[in-house]
C-alpha positions in Angstrom: 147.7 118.5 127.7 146.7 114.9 127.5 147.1 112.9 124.5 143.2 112.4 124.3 142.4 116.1 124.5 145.4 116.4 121.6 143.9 114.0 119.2 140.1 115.4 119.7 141.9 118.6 118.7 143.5 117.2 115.7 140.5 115.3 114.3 138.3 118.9 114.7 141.1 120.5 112.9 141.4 117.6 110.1 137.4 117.9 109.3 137.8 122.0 109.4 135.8 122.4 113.1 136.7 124.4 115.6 139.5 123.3 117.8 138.7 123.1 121.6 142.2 124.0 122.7 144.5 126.8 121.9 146.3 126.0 118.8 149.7 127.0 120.0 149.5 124.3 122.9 147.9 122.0 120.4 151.2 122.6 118.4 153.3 122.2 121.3 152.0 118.8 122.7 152.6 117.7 118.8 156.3 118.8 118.5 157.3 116.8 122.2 155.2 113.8 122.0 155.6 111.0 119.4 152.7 108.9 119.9 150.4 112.0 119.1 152.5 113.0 115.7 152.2 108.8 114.6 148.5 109.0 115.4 148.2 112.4 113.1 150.1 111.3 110.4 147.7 108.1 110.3 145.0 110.2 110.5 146.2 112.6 108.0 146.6 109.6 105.2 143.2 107.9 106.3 141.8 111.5 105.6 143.1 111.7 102.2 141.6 108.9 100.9 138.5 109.0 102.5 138.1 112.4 100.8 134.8 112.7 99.1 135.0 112.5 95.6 131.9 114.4 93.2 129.5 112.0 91.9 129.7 111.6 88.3 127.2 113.7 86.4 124.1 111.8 85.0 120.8 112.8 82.7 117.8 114.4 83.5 115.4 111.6 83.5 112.3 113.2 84.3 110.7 113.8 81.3 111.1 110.2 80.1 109.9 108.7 83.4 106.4 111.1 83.3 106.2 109.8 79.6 106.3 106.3 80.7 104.4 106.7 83.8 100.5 106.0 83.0 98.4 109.2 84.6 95.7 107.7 87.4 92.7 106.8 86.7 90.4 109.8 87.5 87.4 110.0 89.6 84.9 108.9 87.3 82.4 111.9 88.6 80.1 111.5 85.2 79.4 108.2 85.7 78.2 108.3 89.6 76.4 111.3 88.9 74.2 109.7 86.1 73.8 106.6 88.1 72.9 108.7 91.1 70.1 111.0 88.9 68.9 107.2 87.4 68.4 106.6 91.2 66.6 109.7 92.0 63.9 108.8 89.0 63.8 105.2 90.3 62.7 106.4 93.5 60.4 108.9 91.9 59.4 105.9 89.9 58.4 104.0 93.3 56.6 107.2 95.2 54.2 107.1 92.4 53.4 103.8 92.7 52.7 103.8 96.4 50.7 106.7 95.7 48.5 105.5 93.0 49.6 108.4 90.8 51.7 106.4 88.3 48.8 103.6 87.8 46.8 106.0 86.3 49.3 108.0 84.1 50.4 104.1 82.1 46.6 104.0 81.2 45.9 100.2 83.1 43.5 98.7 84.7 43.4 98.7 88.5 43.2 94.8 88.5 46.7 94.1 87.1 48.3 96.6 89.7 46.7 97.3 92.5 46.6 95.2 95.7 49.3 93.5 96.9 51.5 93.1 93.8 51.4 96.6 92.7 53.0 97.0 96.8 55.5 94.5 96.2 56.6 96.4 93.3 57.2 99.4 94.7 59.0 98.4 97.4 61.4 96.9 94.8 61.4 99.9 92.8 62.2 101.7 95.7 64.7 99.6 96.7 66.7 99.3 93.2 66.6 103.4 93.7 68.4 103.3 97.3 70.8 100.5 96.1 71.2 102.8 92.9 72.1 105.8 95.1 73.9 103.8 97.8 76.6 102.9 94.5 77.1 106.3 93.1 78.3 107.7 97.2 80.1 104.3 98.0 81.0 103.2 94.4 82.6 99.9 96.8 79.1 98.5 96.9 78.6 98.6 93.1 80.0 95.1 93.0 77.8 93.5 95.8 74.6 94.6 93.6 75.6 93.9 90.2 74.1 90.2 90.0 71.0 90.6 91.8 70.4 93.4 89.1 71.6 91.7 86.0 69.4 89.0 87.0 66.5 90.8 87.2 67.0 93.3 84.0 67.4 89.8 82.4 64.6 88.4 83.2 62.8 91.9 83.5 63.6 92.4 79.5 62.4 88.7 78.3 59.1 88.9 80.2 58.3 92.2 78.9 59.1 91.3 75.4 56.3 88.1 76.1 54.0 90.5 77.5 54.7 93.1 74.6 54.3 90.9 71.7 50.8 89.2 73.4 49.7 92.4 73.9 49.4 92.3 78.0 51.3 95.7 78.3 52.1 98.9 76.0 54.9 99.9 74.7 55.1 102.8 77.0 54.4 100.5 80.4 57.9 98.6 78.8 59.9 102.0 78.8 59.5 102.6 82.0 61.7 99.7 82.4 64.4 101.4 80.7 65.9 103.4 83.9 66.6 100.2 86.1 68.7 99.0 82.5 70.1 102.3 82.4 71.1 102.5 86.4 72.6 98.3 85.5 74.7 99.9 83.0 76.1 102.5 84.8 76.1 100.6 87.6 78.8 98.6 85.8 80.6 101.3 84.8 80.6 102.4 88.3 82.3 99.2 89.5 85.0 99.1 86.7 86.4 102.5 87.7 86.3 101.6 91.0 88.5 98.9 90.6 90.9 100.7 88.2 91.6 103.1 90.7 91.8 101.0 93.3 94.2 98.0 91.5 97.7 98.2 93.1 100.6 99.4 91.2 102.8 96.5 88.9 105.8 98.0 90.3 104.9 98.5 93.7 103.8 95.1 93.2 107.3 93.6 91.9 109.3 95.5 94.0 107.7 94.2 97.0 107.8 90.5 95.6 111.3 91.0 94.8 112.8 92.6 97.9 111.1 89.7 99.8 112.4 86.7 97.6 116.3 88.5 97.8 116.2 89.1 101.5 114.8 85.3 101.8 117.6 84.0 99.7 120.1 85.8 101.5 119.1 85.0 104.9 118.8 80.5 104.2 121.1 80.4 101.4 118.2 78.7 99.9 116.0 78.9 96.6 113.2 81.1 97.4 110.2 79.5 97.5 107.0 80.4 95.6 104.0 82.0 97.9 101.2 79.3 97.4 97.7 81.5 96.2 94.8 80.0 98.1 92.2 79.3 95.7 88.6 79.0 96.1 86.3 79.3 99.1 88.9 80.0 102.2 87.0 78.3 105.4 87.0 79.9 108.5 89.3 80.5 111.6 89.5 80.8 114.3 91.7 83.7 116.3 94.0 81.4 117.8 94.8 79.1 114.6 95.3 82.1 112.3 
């Protein structure tokens, strides 16, 4: 048997495997050669201490971690579901226009909204509606629409108050108004859950930040130095200088 074979042999039988030669030849080739005994009785004391030891026993954590842990954010499916039946009256807001039907039904005069202005309003009341809709699907674009809308509530709201108090319009012509304030509302809602559920984690955050200021520290022997935040309007570049 050669010494090579012998010691394979000896290290199966050390970690409890089974030996690939005989163990009575395995015995002999112990008994007459002296390097191989040297060789197993270092093997034998580096096996001893490299014995694996229990880990000590720790608490159940579990419960304290859930308890700390903040629950996600849910869907927000009550929001998007009002904001996307404020978009369906919007829209049915806008087919009766273009079809004359809701002219009639505020009690005005043809001149004030027929022709050309009563179209343009339409089209934007029929456009709030899709934007409206778009928001409660893809509750991403929520943010993109939220100052053109504000805008126009505000100066929707002011106007009509002038025209209320003069006596232009009726009360009832102003309520109308009230879906596109209720769609900006929810609209807002819309956007804030959006970006709750969508805001990364503190920890994940931290750990990340951390891992990369150690391993930079490490690796120059240097202080870490601070990631510079880019602030303001970022200017455009091109493929090859980013």
């Amino acid at each position: 048997m050669k010494c090579e074979t012998c010691r394979e042999a000896l290290s199966a039988r050390l970690d409890g495997e089974t030996e690939p030669t005989p163990p009575e030849a395995l015995d002999r080739h112990v008994t007459g050669c002296a390097a191989c005994r040297s060789w197993l009785a270092r093997a034998e004391r580096l096996h001893r201490t490299m014995l694996l030891r229990p880990a000590p026993g720790v608490p159940d954590l579990t419960a304290v971690i859930l308890e700390r842990t903040p629950a996600p954010p849910g869907e927000g499916w009550a929001a998007r579901i009002a904001l996307a039946l404020v978009a369906v009256a919007q829209l049915g807001l806008a087919f009766a226009q273009l079809l004359g039907v809701e002219d009639h039904a505020a009690g005005h005069g043809t001149e004030s909204l027929v022709g050309h202005l009563s179209h343009e309003s339409s089209a934007w009341n029929l456009a709030v509606g899709v934007g409206l809709g778009w928001a409660a699907v893809r509750t991403k674009a929520a943010s993109g629409q939220l100052p053109a809308l504000t805008g126009f509530v505000a100066l929707l709201l002011a106007l009509s108050a002038g025209d209320l108090v003069t006596g232009q319009v009726t009360a009832g012509r102003v309520l109308t108004h009230g879906l596109v304030v209720l769609g900006l509302v929810l609209l807002f809602v819309v956007h804030r859950q959006h970006r709750r559920r969508n805001r990364p984690s503190p920890a994940t955050t931290a750990d990340t930040s951390g891992s990369f200021s150690t391993e930079s520290g490490h690796e120059t022997g240097e202080a870490p130095e601070r990631p510079r935040q880019h602030r303001g309007f970022r200017r455009p570049a091109s493929r090859h200088v980013a």
